[in-house]
C-alpha positions as CSV (number, residue, x, y, z in Angstrom):
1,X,0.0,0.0,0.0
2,X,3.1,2.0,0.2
3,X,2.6,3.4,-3.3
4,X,-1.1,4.8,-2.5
5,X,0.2,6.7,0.6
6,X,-1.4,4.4,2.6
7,X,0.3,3.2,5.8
8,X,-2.7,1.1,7.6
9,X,-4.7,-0.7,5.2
10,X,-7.7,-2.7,5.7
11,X,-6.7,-6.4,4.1
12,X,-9.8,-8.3,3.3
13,X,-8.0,-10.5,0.6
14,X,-7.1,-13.7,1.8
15,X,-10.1,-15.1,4.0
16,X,-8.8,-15.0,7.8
17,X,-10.4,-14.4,10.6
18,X,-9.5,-11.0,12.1
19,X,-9.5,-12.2,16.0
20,X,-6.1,-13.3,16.8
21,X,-5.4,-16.5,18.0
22,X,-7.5,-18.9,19.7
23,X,-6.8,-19.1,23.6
24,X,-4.0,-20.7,25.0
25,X,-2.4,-21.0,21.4
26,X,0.0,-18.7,21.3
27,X,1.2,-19.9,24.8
28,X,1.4,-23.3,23.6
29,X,3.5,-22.2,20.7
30,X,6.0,-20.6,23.0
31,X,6.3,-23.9,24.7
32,X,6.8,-25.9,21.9
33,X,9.8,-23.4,20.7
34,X,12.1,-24.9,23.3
35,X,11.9,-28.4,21.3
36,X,12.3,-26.9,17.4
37,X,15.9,-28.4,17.8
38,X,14.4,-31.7,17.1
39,X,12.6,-32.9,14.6
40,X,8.6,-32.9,15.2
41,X,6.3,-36.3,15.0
42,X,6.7,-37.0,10.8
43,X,2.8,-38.0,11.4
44,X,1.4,-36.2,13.6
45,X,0.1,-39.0,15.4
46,X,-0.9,-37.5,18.7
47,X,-3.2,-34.7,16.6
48,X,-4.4,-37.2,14.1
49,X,-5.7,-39.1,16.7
50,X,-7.2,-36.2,18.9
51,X,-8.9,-35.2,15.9
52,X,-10.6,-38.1,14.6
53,X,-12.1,-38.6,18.3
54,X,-13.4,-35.3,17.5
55,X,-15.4,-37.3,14.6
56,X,-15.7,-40.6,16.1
57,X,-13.4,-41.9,13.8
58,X,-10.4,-44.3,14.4
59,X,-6.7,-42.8,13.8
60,X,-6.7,-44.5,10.6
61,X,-9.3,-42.6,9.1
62,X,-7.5,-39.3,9.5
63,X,-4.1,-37.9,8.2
64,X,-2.3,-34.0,9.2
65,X,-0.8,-32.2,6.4
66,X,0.3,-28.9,5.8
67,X,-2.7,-27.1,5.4
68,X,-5.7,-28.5,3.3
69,X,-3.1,-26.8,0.0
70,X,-0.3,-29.1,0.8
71,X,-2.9,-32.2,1.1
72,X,-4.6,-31.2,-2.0
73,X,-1.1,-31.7,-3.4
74,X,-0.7,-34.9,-1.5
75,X,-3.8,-36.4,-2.7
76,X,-3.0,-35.5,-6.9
77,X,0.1,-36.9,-6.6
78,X,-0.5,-40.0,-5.2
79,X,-3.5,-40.5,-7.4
80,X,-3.4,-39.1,-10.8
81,X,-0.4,-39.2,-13.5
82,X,0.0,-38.2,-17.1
83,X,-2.6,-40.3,-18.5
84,X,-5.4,-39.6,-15.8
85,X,-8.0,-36.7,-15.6
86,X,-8.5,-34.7,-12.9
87,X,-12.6,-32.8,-13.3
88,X,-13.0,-29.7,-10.9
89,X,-15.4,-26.8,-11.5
90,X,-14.6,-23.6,-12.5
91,X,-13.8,-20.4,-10.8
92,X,-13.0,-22.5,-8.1
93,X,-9.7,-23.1,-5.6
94,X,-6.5,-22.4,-8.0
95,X,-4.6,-25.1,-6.2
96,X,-7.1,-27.6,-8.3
97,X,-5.6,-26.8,-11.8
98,X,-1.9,-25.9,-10.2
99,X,-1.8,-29.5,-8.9
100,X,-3.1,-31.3,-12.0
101,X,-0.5,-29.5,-13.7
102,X,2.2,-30.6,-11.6
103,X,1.2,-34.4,-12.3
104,X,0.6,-33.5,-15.8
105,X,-2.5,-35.0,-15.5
106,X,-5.6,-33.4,-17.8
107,X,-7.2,-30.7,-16.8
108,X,-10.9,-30.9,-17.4
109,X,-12.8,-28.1,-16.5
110,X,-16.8,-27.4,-15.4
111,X,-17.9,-24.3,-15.7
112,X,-20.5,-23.0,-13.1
113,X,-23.9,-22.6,-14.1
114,X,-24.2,-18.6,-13.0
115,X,-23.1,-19.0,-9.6
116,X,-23.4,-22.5,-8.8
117,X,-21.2,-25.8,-9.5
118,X,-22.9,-27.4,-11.8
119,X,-22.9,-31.3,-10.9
120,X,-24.9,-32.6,-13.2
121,X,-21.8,-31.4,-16.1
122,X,-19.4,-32.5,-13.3
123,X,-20.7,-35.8,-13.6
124,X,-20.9,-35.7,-17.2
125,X,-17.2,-34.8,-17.6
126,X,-16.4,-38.0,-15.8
127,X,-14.5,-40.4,-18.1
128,X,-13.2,-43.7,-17.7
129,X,-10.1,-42.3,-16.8
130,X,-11.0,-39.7,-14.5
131,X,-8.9,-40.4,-11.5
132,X,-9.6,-37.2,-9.1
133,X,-12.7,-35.1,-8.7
134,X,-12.2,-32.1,-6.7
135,X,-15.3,-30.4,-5.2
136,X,-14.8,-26.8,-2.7
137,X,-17.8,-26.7,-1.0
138,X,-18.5,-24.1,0.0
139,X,-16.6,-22.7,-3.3
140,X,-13.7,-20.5,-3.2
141,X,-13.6,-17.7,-4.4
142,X,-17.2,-17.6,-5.8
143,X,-19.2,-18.5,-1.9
144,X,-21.9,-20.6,-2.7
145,X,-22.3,-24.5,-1.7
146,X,-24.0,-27.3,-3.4
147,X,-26.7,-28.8,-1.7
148,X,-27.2,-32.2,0.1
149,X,-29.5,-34.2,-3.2
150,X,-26.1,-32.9,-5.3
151,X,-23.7,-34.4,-3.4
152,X,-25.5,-37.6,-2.9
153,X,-26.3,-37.7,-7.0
154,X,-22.9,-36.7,-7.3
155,X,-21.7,-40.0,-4.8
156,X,-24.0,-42.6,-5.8
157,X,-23.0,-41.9,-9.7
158,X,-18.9,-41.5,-9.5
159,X,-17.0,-44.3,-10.2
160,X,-15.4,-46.2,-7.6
161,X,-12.1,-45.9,-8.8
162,X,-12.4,-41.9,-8.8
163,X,-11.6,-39.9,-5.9
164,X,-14.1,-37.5,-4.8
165,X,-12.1,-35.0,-3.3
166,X,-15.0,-32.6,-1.2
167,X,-12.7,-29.9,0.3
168,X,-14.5,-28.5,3.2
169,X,-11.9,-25.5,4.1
170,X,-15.2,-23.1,5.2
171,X,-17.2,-25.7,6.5
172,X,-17.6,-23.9,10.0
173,X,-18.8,-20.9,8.6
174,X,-22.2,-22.8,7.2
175,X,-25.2,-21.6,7.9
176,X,-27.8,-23.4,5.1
177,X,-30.0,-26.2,6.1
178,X,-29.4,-28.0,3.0
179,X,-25.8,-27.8,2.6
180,X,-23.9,-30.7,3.3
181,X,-21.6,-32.5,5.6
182,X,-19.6,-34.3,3.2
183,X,-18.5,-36.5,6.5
184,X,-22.1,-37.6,7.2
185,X,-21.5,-39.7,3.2
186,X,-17.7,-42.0,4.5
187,X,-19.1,-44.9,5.7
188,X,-21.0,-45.6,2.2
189,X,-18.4,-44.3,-0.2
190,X,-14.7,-45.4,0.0
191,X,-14.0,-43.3,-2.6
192,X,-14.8,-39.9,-0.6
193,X,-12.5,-37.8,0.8
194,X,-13.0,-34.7,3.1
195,X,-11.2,-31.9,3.9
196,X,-10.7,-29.6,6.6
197,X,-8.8,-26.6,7.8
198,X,-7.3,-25.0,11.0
199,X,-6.4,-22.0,8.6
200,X,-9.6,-20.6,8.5
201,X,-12.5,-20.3,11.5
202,X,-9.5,-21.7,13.7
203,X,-7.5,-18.7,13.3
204,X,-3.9,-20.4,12.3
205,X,-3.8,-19.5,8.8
206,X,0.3,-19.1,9.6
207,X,0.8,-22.2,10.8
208,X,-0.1,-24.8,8.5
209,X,-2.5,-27.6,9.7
210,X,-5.1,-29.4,7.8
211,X,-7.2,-32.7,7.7
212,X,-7.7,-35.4,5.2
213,X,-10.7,-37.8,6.0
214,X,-10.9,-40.8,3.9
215,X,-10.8,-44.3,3.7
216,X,-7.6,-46.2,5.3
217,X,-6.1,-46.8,2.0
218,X,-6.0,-43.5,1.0
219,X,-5.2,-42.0,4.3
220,X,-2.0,-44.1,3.9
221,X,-1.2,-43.0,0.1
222,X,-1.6,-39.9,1.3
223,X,1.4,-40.1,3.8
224,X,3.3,-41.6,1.1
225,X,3.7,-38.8,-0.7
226,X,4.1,-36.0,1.9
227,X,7.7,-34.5,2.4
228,X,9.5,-35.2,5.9
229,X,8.1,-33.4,8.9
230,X,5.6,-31.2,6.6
231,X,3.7,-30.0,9.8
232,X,6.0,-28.4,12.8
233,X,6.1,-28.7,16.2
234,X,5.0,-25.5,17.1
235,X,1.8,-25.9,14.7
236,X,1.1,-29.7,15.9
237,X,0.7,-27.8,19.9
238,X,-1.3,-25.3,18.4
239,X,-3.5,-27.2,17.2
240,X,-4.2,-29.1,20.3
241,X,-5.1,-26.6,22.0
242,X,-7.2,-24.9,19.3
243,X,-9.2,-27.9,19.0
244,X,-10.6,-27.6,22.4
245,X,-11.7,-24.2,22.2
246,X,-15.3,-25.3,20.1
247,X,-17.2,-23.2,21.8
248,X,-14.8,-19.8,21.1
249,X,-14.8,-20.6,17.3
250,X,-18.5,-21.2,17.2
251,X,-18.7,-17.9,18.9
252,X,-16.5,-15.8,16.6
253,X,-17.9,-18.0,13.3
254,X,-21.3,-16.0,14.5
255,X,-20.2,-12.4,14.5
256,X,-18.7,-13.4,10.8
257,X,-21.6,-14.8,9.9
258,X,-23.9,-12.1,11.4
259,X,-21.8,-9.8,9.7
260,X,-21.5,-11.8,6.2
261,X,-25.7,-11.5,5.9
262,X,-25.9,-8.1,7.1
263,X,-23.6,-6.8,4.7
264,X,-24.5,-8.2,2.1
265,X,-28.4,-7.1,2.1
266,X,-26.3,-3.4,2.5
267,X,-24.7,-4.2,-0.7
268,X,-28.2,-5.5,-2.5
269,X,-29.8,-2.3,-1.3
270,X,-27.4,-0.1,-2.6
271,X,-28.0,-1.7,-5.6
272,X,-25.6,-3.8,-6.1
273,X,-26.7,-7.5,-6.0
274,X,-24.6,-10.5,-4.6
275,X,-24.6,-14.5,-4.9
276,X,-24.9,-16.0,-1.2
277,X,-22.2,-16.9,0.8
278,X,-21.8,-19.5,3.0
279,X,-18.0,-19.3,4.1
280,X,-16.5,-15.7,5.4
281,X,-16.4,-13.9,2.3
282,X,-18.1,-12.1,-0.3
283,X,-18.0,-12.8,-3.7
284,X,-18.7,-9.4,-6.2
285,X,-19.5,-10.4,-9.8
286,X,-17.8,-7.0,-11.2
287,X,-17.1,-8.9,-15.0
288,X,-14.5,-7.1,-16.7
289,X,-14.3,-3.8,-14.8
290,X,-12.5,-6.6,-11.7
291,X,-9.3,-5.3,-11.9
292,X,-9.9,-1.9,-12.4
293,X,-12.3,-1.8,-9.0
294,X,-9.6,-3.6,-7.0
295,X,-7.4,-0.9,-7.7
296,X,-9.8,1.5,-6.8
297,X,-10.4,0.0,-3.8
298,X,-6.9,-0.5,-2.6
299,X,-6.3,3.4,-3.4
300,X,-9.2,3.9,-1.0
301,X,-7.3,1.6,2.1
302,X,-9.1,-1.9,1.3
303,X,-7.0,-4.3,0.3
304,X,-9.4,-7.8,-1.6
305,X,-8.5,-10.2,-4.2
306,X,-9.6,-9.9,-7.6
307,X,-10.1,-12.4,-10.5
308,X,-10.8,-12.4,-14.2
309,X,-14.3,-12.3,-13.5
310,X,-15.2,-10.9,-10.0
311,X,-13.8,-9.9,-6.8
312,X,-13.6,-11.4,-3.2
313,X,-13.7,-9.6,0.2
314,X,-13.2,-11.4,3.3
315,X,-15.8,-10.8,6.2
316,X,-13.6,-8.7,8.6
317,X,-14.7,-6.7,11.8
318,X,-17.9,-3.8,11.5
319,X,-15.5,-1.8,11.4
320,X,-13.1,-3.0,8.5
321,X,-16.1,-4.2,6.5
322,X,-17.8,-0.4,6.8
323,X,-14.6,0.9,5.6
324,X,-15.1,-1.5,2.7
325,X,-18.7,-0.6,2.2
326,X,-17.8,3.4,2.0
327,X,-14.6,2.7,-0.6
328,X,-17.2,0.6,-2.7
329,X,-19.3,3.7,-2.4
330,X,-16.7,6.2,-3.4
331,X,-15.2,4.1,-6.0
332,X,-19.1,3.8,-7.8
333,X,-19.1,7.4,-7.6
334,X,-16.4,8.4,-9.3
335,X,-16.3,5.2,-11.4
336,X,-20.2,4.8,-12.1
337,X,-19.2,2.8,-14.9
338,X,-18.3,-0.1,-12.5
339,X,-22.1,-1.4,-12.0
340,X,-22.3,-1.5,-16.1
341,X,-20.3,-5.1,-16.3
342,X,-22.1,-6.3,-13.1
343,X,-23.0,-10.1,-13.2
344,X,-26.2,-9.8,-11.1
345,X,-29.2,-7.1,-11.0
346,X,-28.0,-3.7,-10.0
347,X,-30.2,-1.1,-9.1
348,X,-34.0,-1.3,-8.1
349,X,-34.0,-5.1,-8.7
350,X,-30.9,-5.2,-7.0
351,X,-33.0,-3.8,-3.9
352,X,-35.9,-5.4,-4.7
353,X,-33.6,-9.4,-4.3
354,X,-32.9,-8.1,-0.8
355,X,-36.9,-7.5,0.0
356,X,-37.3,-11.0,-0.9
357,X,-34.7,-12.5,1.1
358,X,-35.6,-10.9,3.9
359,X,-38.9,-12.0,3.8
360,X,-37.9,-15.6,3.4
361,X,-35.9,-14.9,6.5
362,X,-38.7,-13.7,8.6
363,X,-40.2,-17.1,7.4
364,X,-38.2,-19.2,9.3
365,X,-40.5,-18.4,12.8
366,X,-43.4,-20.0,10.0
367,X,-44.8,-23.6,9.9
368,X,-44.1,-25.9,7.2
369,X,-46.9,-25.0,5.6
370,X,-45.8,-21.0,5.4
371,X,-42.6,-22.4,4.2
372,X,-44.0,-24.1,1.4
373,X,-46.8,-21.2,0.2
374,X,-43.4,-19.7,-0.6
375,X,-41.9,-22.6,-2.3
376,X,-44.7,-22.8,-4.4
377,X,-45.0,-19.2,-5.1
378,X,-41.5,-19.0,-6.2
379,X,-42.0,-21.9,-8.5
380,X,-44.9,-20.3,-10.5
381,X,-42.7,-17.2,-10.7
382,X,-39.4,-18.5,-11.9
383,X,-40.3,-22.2,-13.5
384,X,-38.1,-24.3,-13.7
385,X,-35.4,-23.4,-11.9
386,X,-37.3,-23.9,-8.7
387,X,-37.9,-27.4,-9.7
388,X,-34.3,-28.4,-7.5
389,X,-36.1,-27.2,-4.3
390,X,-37.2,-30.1,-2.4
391,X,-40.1,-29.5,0.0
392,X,-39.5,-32.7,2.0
393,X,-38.0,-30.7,5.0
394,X,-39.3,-27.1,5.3
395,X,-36.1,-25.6,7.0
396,X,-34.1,-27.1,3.8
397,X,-36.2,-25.8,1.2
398,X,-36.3,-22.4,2.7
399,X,-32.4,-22.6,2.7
400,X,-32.7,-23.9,-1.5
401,X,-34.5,-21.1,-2.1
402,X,-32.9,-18.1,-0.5
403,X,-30.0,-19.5,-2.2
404,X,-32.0,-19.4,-5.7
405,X,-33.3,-15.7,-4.9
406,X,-29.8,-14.5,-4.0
407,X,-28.9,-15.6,-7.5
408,X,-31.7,-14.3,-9.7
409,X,-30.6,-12.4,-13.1
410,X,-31.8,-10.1,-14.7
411,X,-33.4,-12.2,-17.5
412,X,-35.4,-14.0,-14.2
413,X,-36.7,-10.7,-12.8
414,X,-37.8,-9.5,-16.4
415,X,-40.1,-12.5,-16.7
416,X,-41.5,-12.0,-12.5
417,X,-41.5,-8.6,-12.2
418,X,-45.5,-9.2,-12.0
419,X,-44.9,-11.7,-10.1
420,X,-42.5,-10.7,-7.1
421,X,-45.3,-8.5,-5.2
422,X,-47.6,-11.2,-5.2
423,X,-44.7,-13.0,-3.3
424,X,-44.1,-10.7,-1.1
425,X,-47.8,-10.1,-0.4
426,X,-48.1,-13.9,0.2
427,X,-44.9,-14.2,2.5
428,X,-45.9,-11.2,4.9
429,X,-49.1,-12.7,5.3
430,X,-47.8,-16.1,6.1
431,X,-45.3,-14.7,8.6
432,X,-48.0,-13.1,10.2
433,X,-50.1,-16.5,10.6
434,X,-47.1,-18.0,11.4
């Protein structure tokens, strides 16, 4: 930031959590220091078995790595070569296609349909010599999550020979009904792997720990491949003691959370719409015009990550995301061309995706009954693309379709304009019964 003048910039780029570390942690790490002239458990045995009593899971069902990246690395090299394919979605995690390259194994790429991994084409792209299919859920950097009937479609169809790689880096930061545990699916699939971070809602980004769930077999390919003492001694302590503080990461995953949906009904009002996000960041479908609003941004103090196609801002602290919220307001109005390339309604409709969703919120204090007047109001209003919402539990097709509101276009809203104050009409009466 030194070349903008700037000497305390607001860094919302890189998805941590801005608390500090857990409790006890950093004490622990000072402890361990007085050992770093040895070399730390190559397994991290002690951890890998504190953790998968954590699941209910025997030791073998669980290896450490260096963070869910160096494990994704882990996993590609022990199971796909020059003549495999490895399928992941795309915009998704970059270590996906970096890793396939490393293997040379084929890249075959899914692009998301709008928002949304598409599974259906996932499952489609699925050859015979598929060997690896990777799956971020929720997806960085674009903050959606596939639902539970997806994943299970997604399970009972792959191969068995083909790795289902479910990387579940934000998984604490999950609020919908419907999405997934992908650890709820081992016992039936031998072929599933999960993932999990200390980086992110555990606040030890800097030190490197992650979790690989799996079957035996691959738990122990997986050690195969990792270099010597990948995870330190300071970071194996840290760990332990993080993973007894549950109850202070539930409680800071709340304020992010909290602040993730308030946020972003600020952004829709202002008339600026937003997919929904189910991890600690936003994701801002700016098109072309990415680049140039990063930079703005950044002039402005707030530091975030663009791509080719759309921007992502960590959840931070009120006060870091409403220095966020009055750049993006000072860069539109000096740069009002920014809303032109937007990938979602700006605007009135913008505004208008934000009365909805908050109506479907109140909804939640409804009976199943309220809960499916909506249902069935959306699906006369939008067709077909409703059609995925199950109505077999009312809290999870509330949560399918505030996810399919979030995401409406502007081609939707120009065939339910007439239709969207009927809605609302019908959900504030329901509320009210309710």
């Amino acid at each position: 930031m030194a070349e903008h003048g700037i000497a305390n910039a607001v860094k919302l780029a890189s998805n941590e959590v801005p608390f500090g570390p857990l409790p006890g942690v950093g004490e622990a790490v000072l402890a361990a220091i007085s050992e770093t002239y040895r070399y730390a458990d190559h397994d991290s045995d002690e951890l890998a078995e504190a953790f998968a009593a954590t699941l209910g899971l025997t030791r073998d069902r669980v290896a450490v790595g260096p963070g869910t990246v160096g494990l994704l690395q882990q996993v590609t090299l022990a199971y796909a070569g020059p003549d495999d394919e490895v399928v992941y979605p795309w915009p998704s995690f970059i270590a996906y296609p970096q890793f396939s390259g490393v293997v040379a194994a084929k890249r075959v790429v899914v692009p998301l349909r709008r928002f949304s991994i598409d599974v259906d084409a996932v499952l489609q792209a699925i050859t015979p010599h598929t060997r690896v299919v990777f799956i971020a859920n929720p997806n960085n950097p674009i903050s959606g999550a596939i639902r539970r009937a997806e994943l299970e479609r997604l399970l009972a169809e792959a191969p068995a020979d083909c790795l289902v790689v479910v990387d579940e880096a934000y998984r604490e930061f999950v609020t919908g009904a419907d999405v997934p545990d992908a650890l709820d699916y081992l016992a039936d699939h031998p072929n599933l792997v999960v993932l999990r971070t200390f980086s992110k809602a555990y606040g030890m980004a800097g030190m490197r720990v992650g979790f690989l769930i799996g079957d035996p077999v691959v738990v122990g390919a997986v050690y195969a491949t990792m270099i010597p003492f990948a995870v330190n001694g300071p970071a194996q302590a840290a760990a332990m003691v993080a993973m007894t503080q549950g109850a202070e990461v539930r409680r800071r995953c709340s304020i992010i959370v909290g602040e993730r949906q308030r946020v972003a009904q600020v952004l829709r009002r202002s008339g600026l719409g937003v997919p929904e996000s189910q991890a600690n960041f936003w994701w801002l479908p700016s098109g072309a015009r990415s680049a140039e609003l990063a930079v703005a941004l950044e002039q402005r103090g707030v530091v975030v990550r663009p791509f080719p196609t759309g921007i992502r801002v960590t959840v931070g602290l009120p006060d870091e995301n409403a220095a966020f919220l009055e750049a993006l307001a000072g860069v539109r109005a000096s740069i009002p061309e920014i809303d032109d390339d937007w990938g979602l309604p700006t605007g009135a409709r913008a505004s208008q995706t934000a009365d909805l969703l908050d109506e479907l919120t109140a909804t939640r204090s409804g009976d199943a009954a309220a809960i499916e007047a909506r249902r069935t109001a959306m699906l006369d209003a939008v067709g077909e693309a409703a059609l995925a919402v199950t109505a077999d539990d009312p809290e999870r097709a509330l949560d399918r379709l505030t996810a399919l509101v979030a995401e409406l276009g502007d081609d939707d809203w120009s065939s339910i304009e007439a239709a969207a104050p009927a809605l609302l009409a019908l959900s504030r009466s329901a509320s009210s019964s309710g």
